[in-house]
DSSP file (Angstrom, degrees, kcal/mol; ACC not computed):
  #  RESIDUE AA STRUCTURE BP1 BP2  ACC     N-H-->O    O-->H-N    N-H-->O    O-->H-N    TCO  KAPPA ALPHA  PHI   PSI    X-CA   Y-CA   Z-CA
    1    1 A X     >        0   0    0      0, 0.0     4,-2.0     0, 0.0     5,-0.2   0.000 360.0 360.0 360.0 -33.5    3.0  -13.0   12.1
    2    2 A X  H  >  +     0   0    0      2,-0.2     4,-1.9     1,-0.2     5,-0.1   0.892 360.0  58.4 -77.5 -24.8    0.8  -10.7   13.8
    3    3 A X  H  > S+     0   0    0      2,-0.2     4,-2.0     1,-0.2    -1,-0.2   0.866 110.1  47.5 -68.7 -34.3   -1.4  -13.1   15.1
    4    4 A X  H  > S+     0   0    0      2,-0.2     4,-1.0     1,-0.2     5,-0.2   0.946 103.8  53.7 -55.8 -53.5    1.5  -14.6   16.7
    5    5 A X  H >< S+     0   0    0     -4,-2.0     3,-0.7     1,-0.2     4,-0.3   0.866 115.4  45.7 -59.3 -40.4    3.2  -11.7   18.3
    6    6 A X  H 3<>S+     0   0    0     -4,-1.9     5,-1.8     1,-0.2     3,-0.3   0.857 106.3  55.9 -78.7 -18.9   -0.2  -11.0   20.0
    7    7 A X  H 3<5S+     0   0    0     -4,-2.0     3,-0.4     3,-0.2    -1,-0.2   0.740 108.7  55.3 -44.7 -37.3   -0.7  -14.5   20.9
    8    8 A X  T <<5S+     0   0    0     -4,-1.0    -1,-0.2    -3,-0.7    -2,-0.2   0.523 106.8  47.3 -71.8 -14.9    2.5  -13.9   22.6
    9    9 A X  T   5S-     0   0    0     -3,-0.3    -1,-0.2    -4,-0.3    -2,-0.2   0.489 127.1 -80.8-105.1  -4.5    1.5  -11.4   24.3
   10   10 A X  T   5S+     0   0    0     -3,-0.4     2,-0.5    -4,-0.3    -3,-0.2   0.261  95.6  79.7 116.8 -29.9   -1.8  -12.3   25.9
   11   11 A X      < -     0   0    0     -5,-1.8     2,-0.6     1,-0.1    -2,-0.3  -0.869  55.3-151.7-127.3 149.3   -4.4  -11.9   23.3
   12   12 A X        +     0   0    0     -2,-0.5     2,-0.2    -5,-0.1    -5,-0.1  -0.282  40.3 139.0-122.5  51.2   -5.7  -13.7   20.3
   13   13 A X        -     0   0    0     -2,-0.6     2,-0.3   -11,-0.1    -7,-0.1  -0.559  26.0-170.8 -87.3 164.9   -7.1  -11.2   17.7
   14   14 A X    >   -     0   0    0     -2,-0.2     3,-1.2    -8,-0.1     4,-0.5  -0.985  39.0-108.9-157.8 135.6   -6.6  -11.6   14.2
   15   15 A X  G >> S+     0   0    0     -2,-0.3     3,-2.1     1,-0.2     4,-1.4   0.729 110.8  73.9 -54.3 -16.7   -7.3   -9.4   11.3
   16   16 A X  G 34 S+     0   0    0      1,-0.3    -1,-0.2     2,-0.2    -3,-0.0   0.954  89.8  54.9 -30.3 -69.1  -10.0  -11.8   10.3
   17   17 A X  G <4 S+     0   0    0     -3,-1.2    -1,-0.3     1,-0.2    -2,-0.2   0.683 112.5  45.0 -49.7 -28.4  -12.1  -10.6   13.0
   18   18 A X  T <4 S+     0   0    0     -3,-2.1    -2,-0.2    -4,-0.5    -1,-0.2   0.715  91.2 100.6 -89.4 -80.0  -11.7   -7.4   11.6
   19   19 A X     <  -     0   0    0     -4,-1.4     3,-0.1     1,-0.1     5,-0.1   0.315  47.1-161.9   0.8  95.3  -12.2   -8.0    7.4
   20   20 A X  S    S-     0   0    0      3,-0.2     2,-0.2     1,-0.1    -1,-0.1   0.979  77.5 -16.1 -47.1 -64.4  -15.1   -7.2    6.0
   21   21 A X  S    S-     0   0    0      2,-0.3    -1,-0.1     0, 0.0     0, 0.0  -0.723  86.5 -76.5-131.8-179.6  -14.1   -9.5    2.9
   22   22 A X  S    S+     0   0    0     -2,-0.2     2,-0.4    -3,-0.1    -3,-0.0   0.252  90.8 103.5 -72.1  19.2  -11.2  -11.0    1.6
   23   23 A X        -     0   0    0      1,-0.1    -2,-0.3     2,-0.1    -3,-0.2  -0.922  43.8-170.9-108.9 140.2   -9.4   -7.8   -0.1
   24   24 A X        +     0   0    0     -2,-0.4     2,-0.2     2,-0.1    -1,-0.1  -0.078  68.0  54.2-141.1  17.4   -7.1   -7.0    1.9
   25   25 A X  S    S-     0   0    0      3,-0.0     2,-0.9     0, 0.0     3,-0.1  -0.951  90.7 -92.1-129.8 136.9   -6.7   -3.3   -0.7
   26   26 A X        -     0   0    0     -2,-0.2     3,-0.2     1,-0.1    -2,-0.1  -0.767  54.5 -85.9 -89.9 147.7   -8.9   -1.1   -1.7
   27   27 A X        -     0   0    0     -2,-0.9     2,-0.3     1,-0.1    -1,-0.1   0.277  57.5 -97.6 -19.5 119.4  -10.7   -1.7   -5.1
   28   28 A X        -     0   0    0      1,-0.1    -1,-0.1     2,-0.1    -3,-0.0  -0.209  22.8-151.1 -59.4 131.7   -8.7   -0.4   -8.1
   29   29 A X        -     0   0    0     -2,-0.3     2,-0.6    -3,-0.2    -1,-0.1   0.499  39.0-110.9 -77.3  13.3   -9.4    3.0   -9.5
   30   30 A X  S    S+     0   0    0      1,-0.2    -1,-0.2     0, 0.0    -2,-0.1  -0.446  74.1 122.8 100.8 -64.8   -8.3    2.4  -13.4
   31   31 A X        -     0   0    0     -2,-0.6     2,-0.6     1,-0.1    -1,-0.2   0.241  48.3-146.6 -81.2 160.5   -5.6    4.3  -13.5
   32   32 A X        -     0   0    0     27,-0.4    27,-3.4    -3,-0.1     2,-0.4  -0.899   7.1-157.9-113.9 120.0   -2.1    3.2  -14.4
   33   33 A X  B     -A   58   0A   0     -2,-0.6     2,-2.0    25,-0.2    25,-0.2  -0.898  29.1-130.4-107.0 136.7    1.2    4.1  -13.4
   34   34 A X     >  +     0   0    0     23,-1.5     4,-1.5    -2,-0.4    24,-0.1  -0.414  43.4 173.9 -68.2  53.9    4.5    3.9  -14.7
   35   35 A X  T  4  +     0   0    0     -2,-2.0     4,-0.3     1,-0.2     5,-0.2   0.855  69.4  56.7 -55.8 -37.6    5.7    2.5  -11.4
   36   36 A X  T  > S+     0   0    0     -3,-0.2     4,-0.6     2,-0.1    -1,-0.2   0.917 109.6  61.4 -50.0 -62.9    9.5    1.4  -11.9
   37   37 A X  H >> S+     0   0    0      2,-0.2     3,-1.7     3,-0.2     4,-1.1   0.805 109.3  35.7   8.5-107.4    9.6    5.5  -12.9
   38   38 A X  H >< S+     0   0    0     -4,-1.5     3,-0.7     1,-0.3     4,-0.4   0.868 107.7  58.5 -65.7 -79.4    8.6    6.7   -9.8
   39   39 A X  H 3> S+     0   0    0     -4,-0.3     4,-1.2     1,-0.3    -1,-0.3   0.585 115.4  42.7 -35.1 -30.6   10.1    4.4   -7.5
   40   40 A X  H <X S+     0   0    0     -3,-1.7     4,-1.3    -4,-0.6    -2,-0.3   0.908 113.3  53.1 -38.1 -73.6   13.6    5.7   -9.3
   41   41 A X  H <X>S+     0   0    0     -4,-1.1     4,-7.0    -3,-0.7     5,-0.6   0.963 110.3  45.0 -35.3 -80.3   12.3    9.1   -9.1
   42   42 A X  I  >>S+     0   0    0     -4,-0.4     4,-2.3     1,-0.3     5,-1.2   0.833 112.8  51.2 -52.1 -33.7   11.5    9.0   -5.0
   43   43 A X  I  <5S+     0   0    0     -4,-1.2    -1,-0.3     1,-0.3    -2,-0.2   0.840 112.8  45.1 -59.6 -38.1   14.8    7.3   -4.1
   44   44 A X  I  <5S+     0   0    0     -4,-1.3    -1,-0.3     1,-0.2    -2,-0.2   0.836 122.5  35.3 -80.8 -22.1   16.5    9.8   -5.9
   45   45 A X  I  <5S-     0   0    0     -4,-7.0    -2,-0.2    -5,-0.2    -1,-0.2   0.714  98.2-134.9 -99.1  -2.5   14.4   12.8   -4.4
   46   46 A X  I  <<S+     0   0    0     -4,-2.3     2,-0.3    -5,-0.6    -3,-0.2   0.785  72.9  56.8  65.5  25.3   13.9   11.4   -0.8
   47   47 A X  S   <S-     0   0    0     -5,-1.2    -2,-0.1     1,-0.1    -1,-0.1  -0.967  92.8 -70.6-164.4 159.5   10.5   12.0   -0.2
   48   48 A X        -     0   0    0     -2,-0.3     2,-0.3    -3,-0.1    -1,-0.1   0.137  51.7 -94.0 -35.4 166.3    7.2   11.1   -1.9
   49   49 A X        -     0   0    0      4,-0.0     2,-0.2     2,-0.0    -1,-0.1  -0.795  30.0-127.2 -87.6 152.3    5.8   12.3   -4.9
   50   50 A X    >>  -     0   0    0     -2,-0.3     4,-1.6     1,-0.0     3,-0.6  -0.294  43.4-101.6 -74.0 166.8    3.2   15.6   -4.8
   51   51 A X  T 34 S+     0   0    0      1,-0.3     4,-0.5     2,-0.2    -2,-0.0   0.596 125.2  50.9 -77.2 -20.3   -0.2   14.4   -6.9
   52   52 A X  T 34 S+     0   0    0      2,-0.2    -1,-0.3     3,-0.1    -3,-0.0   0.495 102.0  51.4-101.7  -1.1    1.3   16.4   -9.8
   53   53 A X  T X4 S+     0   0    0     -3,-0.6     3,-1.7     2,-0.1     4,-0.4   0.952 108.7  59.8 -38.6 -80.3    4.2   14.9   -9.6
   54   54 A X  T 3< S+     0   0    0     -4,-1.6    -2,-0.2     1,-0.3    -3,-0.1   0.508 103.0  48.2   8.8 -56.7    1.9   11.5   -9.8
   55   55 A X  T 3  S+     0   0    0     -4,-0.5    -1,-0.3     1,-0.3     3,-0.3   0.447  91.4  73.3-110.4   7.0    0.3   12.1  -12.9
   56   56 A X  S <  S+     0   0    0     -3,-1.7    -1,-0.3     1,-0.2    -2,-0.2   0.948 104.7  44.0 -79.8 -56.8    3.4   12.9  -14.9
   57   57 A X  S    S+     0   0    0     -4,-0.4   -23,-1.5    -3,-0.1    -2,-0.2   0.597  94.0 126.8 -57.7 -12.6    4.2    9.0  -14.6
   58   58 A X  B     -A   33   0A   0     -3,-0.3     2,-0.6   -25,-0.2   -25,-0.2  -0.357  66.7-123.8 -66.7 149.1    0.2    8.2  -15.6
   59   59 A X              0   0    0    -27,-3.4   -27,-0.4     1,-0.1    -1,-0.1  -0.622 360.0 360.0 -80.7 147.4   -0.2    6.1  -18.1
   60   60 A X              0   0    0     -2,-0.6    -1,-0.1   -29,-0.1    -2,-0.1   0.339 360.0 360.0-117.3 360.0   -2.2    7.9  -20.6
């Protein structure tokens, strides 16, 4: 979709061009989170989590 809107626009870049390799993330670190948790959590608190927040939800 983005190559389109700039196509639309005059120019024809594409994230390709940028993209080292195909990941398109950075590399996973291990760790695991108790994601449904914290996504419940921020909606109720309206904001992100703090990093100690974070690790209350790692999985251990």
């Amino acid at each position: 979709m983005l190559t389109m809107e700039r196509k639309r626009a005059g120019m024809s870049e594409d994230i390709a061009d940028y993209a080292k390799d195909g990941r398109l993330t950075e590399p996973s670190d291990g760790r695991r989170y108790e994601w449904r948790k914290m996504i419940d959590t921020v909606k109720t608190l309206g904001r992100p989590l703090t990093d100690e927040e974070t690790e209350q939800y790692r999985v251990k």
